[in-house]
N, CA and C of each residue as an Amber inpcrd file, in Angstrom:
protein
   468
   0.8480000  -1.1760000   0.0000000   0.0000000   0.0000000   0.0000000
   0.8910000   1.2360000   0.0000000   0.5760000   2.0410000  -0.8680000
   1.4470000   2.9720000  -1.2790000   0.9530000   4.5350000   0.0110000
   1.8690000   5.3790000   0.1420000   1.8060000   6.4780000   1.2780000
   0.2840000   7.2430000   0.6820000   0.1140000   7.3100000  -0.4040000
  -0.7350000   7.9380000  -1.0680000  -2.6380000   7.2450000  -0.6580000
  -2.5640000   5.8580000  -0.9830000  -3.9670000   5.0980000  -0.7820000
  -4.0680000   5.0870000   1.0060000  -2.6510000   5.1920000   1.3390000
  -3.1340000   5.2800000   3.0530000  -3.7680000   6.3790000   3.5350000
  -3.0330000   7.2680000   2.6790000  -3.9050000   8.8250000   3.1080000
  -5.2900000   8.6450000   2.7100000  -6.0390000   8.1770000   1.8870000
  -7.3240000   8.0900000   1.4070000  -7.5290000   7.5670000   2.3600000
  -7.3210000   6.2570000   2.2940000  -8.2390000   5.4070000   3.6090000
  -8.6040000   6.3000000   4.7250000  -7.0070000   6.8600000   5.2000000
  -7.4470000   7.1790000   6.6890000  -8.6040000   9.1660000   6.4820000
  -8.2440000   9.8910000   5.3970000  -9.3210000  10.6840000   5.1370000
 -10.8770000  10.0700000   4.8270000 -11.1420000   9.1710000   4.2460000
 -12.0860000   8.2250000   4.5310000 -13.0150000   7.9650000   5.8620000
 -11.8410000   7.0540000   6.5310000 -12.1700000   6.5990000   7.8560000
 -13.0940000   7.9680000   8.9470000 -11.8000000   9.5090000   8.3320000
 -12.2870000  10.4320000   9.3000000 -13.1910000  11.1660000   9.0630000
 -13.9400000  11.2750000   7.7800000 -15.1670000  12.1600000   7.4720000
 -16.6550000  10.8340000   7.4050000 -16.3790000   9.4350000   7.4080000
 -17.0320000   8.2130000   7.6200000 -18.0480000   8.7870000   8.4540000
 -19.7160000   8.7650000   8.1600000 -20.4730000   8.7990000   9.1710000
 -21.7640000   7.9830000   8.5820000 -22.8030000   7.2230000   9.8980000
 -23.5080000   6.5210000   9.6050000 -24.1140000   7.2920000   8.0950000
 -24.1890000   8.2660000   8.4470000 -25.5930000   9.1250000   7.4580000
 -24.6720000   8.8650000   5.9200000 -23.1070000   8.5000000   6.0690000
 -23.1060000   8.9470000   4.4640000 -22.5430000   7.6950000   3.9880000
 -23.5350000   6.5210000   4.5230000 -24.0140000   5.3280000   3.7790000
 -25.0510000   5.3870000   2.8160000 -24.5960000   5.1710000   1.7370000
 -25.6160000   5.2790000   0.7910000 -26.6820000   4.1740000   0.8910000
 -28.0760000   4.9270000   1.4390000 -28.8020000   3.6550000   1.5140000
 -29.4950000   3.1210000   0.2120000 -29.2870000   3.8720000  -1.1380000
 -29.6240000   3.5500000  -1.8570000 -29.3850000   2.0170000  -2.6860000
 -28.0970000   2.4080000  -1.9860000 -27.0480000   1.1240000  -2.9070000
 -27.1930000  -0.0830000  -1.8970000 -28.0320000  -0.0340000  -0.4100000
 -28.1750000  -1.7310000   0.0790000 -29.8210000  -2.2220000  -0.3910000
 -29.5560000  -3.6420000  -0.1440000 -31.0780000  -4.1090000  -0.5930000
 -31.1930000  -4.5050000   0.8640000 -32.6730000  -4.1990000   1.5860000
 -33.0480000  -4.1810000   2.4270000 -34.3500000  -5.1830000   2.5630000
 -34.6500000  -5.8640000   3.4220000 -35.4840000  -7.0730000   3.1890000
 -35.9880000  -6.7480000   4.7300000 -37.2580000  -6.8080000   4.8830000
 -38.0810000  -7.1660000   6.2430000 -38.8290000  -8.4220000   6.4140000
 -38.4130000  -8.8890000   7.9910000 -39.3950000 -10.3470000   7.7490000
 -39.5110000 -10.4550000   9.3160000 -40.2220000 -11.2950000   9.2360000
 -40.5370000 -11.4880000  10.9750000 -39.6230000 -12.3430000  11.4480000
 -39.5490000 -11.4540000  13.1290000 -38.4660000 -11.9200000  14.0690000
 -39.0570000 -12.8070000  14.6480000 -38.2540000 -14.0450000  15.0450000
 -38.2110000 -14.8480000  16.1290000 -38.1200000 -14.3170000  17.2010000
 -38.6620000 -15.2800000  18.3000000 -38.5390000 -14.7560000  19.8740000
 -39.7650000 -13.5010000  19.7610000 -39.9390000 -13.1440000  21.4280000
 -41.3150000 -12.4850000  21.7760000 -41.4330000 -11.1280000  21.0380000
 -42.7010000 -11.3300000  21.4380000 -43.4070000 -10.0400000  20.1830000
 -44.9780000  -9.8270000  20.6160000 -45.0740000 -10.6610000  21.9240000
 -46.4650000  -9.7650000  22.1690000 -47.4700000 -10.4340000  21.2240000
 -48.5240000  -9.5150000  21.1970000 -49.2440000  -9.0090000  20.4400000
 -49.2220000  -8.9060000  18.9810000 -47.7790000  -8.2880000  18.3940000
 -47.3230000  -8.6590000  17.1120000 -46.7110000  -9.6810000  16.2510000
 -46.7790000 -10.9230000  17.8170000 -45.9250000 -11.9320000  17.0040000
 -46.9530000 -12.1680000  16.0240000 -45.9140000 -12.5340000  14.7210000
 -46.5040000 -13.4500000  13.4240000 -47.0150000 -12.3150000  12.5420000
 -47.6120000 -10.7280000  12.8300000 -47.9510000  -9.8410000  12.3040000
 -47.3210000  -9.0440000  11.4420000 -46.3290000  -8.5190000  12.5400000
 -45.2700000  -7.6930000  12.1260000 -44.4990000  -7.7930000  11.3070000
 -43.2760000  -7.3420000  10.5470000 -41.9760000  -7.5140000  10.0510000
 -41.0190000  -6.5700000  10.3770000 -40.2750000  -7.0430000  11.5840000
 -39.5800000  -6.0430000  12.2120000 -37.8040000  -6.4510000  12.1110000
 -37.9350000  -7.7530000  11.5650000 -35.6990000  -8.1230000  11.5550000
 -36.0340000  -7.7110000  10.5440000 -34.8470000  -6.8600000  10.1980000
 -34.0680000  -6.4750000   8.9650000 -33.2010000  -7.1330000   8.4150000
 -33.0200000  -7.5600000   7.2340000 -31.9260000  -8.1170000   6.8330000
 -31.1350000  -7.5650000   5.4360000 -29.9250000  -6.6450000   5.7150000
 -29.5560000  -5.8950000   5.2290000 -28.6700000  -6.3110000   4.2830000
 -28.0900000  -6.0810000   2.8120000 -27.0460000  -6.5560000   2.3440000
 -26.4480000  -5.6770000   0.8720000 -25.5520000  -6.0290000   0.5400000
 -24.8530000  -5.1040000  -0.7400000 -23.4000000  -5.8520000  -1.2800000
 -23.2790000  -5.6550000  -2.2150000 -22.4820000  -6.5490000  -3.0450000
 -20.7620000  -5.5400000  -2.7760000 -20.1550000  -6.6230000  -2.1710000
 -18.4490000  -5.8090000  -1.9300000 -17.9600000  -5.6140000  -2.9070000
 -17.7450000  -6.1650000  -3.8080000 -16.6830000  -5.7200000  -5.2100000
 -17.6460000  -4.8310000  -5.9870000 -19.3300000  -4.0900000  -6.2090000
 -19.6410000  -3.3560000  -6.6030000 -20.0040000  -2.0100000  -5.6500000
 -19.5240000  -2.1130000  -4.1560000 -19.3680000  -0.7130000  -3.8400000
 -18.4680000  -0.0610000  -3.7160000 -18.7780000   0.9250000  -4.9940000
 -17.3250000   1.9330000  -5.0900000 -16.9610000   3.0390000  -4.0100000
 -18.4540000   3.2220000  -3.2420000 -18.6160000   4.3780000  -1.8460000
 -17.2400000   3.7930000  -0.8650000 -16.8610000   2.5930000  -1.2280000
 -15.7430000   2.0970000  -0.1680000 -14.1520000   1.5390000  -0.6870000
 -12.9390000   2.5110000  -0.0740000 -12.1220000   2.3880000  -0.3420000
 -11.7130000   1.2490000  -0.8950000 -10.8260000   0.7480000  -1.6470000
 -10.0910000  -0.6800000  -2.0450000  -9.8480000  -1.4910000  -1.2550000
  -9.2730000  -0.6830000  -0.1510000  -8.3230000  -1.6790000   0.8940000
  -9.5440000  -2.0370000   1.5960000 -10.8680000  -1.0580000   2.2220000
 -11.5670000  -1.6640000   3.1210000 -12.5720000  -2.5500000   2.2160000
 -12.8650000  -2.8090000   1.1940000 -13.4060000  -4.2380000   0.0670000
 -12.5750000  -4.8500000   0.4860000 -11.0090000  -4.9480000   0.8220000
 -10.4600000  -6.1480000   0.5650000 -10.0680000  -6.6500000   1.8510000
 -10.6190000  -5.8360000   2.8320000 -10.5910000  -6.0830000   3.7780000
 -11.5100000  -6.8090000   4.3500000 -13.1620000  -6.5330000   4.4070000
 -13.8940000  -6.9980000   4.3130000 -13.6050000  -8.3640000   3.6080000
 -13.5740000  -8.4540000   2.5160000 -13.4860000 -10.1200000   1.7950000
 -12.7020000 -11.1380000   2.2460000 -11.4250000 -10.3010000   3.2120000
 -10.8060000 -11.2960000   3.7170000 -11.2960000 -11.7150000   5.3100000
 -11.4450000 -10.6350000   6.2500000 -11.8360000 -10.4120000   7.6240000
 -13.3900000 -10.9210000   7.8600000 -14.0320000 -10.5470000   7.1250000
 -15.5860000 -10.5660000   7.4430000 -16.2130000 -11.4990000   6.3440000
 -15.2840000 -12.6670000   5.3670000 -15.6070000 -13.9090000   4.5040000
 -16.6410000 -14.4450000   5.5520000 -17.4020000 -14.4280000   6.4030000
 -18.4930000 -15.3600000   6.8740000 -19.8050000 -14.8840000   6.8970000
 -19.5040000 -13.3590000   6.5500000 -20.7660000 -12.8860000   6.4690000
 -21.2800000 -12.6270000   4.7900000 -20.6140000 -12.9710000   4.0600000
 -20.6130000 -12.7160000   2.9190000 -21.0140000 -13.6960000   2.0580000
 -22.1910000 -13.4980000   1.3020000 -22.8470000 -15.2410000   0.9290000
 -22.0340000 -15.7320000  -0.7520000 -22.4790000 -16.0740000  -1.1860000
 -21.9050000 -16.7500000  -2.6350000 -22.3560000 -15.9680000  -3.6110000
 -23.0380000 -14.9300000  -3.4750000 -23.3190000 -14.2700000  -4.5550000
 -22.8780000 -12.7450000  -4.0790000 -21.4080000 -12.9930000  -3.2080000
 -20.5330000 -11.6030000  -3.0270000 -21.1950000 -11.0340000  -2.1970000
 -22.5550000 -11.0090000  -1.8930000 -23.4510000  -9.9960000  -0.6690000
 -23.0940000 -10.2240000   0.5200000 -22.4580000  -9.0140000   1.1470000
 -22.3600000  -8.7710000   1.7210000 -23.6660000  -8.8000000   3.5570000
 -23.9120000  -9.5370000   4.0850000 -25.0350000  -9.5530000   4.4850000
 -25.1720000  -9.7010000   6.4430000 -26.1850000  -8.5070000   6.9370000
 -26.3090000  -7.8850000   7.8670000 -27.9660000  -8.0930000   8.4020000
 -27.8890000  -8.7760000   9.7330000 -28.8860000  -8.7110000   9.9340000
 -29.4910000  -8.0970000  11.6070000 -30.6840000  -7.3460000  11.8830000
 -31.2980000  -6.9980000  13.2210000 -32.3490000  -7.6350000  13.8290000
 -32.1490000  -7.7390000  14.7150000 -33.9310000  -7.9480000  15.3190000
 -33.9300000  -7.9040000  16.8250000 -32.8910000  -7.3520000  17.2900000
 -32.8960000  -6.6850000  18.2270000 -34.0600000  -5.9340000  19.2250000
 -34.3340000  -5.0400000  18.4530000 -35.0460000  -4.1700000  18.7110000
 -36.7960000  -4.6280000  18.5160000 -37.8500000  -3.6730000  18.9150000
 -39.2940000  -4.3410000  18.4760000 -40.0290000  -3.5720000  17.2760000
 -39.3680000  -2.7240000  16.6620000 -39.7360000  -2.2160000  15.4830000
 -39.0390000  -2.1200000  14.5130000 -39.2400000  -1.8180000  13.4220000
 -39.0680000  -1.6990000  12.0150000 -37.6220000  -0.8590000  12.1210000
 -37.9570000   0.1040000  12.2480000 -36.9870000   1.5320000  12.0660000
 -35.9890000   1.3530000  12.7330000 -36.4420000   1.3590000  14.6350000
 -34.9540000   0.3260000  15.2000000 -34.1610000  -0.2580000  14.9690000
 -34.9000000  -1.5100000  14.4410000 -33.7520000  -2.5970000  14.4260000
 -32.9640000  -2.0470000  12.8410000 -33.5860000  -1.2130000  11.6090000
 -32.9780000  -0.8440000  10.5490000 -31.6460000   0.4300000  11.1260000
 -32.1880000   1.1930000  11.9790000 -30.8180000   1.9920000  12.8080000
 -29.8030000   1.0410000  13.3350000 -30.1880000  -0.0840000  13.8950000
 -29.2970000  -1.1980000  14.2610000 -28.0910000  -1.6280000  13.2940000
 -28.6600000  -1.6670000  12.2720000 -28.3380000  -2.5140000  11.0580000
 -27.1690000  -1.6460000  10.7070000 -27.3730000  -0.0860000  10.6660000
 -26.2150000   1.1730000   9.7810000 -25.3800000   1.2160000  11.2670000
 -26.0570000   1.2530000  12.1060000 -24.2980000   1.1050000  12.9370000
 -24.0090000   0.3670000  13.2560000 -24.2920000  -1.2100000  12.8420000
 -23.1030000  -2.3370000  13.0110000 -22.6970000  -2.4310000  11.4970000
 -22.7810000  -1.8590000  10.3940000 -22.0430000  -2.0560000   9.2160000
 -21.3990000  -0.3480000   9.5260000 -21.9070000   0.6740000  10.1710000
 -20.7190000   1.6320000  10.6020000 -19.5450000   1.3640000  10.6950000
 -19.7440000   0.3910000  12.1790000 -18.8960000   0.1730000  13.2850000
 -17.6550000  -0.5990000  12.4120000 -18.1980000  -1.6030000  11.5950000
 -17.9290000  -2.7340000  11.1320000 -16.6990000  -2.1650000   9.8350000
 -17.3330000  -0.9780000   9.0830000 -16.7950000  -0.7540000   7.9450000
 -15.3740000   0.6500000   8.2360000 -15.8170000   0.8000000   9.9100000
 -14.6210000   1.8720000  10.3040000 -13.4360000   0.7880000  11.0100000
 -13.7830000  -0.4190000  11.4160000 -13.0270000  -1.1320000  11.6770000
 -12.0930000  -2.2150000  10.5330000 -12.3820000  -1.9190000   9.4780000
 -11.6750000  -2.6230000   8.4240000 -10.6300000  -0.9200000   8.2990000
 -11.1230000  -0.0310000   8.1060000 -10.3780000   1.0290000   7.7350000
  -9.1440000   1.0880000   8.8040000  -9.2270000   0.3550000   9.7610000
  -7.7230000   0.8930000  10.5690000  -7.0180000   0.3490000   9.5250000
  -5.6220000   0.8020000   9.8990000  -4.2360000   0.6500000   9.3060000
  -3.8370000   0.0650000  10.2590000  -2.9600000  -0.7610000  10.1020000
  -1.5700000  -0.9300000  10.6290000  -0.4150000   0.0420000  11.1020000
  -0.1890000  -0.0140000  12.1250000   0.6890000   0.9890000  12.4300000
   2.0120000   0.9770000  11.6150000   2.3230000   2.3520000  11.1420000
   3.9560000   2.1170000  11.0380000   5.2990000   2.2470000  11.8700000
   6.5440000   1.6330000  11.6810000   6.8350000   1.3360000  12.9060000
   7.9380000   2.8970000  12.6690000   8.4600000   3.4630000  13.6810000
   8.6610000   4.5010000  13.8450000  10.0820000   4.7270000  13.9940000
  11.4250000   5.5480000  14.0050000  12.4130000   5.7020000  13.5560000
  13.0920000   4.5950000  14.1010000  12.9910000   4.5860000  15.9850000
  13.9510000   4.0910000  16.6410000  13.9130000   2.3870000  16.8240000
  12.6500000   2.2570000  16.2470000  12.1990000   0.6910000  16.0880000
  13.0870000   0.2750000  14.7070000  13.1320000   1.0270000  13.7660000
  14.0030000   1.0250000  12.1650000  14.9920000   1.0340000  12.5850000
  16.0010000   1.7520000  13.4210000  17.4150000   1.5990000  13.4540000
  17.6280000   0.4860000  14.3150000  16.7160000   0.2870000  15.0740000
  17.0130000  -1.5700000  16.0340000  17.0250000  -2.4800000  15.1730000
  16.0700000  -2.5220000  13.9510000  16.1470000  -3.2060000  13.1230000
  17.2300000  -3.3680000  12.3400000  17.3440000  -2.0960000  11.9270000
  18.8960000  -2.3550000  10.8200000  19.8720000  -2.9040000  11.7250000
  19.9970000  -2.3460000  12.7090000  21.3930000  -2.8400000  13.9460000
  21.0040000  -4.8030000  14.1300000  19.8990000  -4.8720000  14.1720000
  19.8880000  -6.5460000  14.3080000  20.1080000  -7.1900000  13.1640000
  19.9580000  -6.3630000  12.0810000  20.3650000  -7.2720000  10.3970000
  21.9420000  -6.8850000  10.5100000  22.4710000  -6.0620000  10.7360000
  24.1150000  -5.7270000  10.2630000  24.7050000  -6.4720000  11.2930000
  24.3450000  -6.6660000  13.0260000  24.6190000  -7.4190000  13.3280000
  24.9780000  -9.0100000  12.9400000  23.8420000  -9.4260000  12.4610000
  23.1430000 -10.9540000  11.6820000  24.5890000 -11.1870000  10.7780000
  24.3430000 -10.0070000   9.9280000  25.1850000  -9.8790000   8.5100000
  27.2180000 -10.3690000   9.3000000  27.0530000  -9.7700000  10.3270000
  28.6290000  -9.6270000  10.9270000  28.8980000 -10.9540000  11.4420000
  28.2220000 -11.6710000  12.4060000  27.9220000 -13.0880000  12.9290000
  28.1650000 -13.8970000  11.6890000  27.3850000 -13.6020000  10.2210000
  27.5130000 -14.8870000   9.5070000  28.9080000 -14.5440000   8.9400000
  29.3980000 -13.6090000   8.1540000  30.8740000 -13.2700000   7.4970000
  32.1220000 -13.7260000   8.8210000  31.4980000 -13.5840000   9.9410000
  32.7610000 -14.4170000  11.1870000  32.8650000 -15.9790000  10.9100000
  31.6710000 -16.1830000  10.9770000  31.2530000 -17.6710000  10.7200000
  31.7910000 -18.4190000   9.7970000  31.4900000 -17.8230000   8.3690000
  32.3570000 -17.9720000   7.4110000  33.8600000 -18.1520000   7.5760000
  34.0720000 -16.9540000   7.6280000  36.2700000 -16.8370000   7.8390000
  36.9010000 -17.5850000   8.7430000  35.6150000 -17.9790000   9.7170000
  36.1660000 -18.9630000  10.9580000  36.3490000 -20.1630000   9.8600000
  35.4430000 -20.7640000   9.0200000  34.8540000 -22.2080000   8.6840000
  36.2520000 -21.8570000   7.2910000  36.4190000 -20.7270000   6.9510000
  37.3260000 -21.1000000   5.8510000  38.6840000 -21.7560000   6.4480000
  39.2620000 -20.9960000   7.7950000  39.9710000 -21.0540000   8.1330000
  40.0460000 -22.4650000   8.3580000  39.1680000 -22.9100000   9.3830000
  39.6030000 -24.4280000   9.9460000  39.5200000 -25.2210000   8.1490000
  39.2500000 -24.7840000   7.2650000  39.3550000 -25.9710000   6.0890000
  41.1450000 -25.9700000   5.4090000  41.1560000 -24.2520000   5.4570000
  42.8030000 -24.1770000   4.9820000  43.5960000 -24.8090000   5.9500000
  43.3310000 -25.1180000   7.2610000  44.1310000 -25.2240000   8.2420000
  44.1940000 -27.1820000   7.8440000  43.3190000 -27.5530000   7.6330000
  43.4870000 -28.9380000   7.2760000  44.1200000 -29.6620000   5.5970000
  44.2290000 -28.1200000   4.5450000  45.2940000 -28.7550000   3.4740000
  46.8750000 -28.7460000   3.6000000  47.1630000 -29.7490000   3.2370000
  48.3080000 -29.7800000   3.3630000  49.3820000 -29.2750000   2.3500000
  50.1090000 -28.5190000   2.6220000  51.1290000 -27.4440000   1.4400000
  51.8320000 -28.5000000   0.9590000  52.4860000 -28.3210000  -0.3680000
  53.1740000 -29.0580000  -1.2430000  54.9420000 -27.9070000  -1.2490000
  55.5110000 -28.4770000  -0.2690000  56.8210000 -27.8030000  -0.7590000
  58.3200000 -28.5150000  -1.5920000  57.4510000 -27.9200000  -3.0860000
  58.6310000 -28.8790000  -3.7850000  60.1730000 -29.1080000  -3.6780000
C-alpha cells in the first residue's frame, strides 16, 4: 500500500459517518423476528436483513473491500453480498438503525491501518540485520579457516 492510498483510507475513515451510507445502494429485506413479540408476534416484520455486493461498492475504499473479503468472509454469501442482519429491537426503524451502525462500526473497523513502525524501532532493526550480517561473514572466515588449516602445502 502505497503512502498515497493510506492517506485516502485514513481521510475516509475520518469524514465516515452513519448518514453517508448510501442507503440507496443496500437491498433491504423485512421479515418477521423470532422470539417475543407480544401481540405482534406473526404480524409484524420487524428483523431487517440488510445486504450489498463488496466488489460493486465503489462508496468504499479498495483496501476496506479487501478487507472486508478477507476479515468478514463469513458474512458474505456466494453471490458476493455482503449480508447484515437486526432484530434486536421491536420495530421496524430500530432494528434498521441497528443494522447502519453495526455495518458503521464494522466498515470503520476494516479502515484501521496498521501501524507504522517509527524511527527508533528502524534503526534496532537495521542494527539486528548488520549485526546478523557480521555473525555470519565471522562464521564464514572462521569455517574457511579451519578448512585451509586442514590442506596440506606441497613444498617442492
Amino acid at each position: 500500500m502505497t503512502m498515497k492510498d493510506r492517506e485516502k483510507v485514513e481521510n475516509w475513515a475520518r469524514n465516515f459517518t452513519k448518514d453517508s451510507i448510501p442507503k440507496g445502494l443496500l437491498t433491504l429485506n423485512f421479515v418477521r423476528a423470532s422470539g417475543p413479540g407480544g401481540q405482534n408476534v406473526n404480524k409484524v416484520n420487524t428483523k431487517v436483513d440488510m445486504r450489498f455486493v463488496v466488489d460493486e461498492a465503489l462508496w468504499l475504499p479498495e483496501y476496506v473491500r479487501d478487507q472486508l473479503n478477507s476479515k468478514e468472509s463469513n458474512r458474505i454469501n456466494k453471490n458476493g453480498e455482503y449480508v447484515l442482519t437486526s432484530d434486536r429491537k421491536r420495530t421496524q426503524m430500530a432494528n434498521l438503525d441497528d443494522c447502519m451502525e453495526k455495518l458503521h462500526d464494522i466498515l470503520l473497523k476494516m479502515a484501521e491501518l496498521p501501524k507504522l513502525p517509527d524511527a527508533e524501532t528502524l534503526e534496532k532493526l537495521e542494527r539486528i540485520k548488520k549485526a546478523g550480517n557480521n555473525r555470519r561473514k565471522l562464521n564464514k572466515q572462521l569455517q574457511s579457516q579451519k578448512k585451509s588449516s586442514r590442506r596440506v602445502s606441497r613444498d617442492d
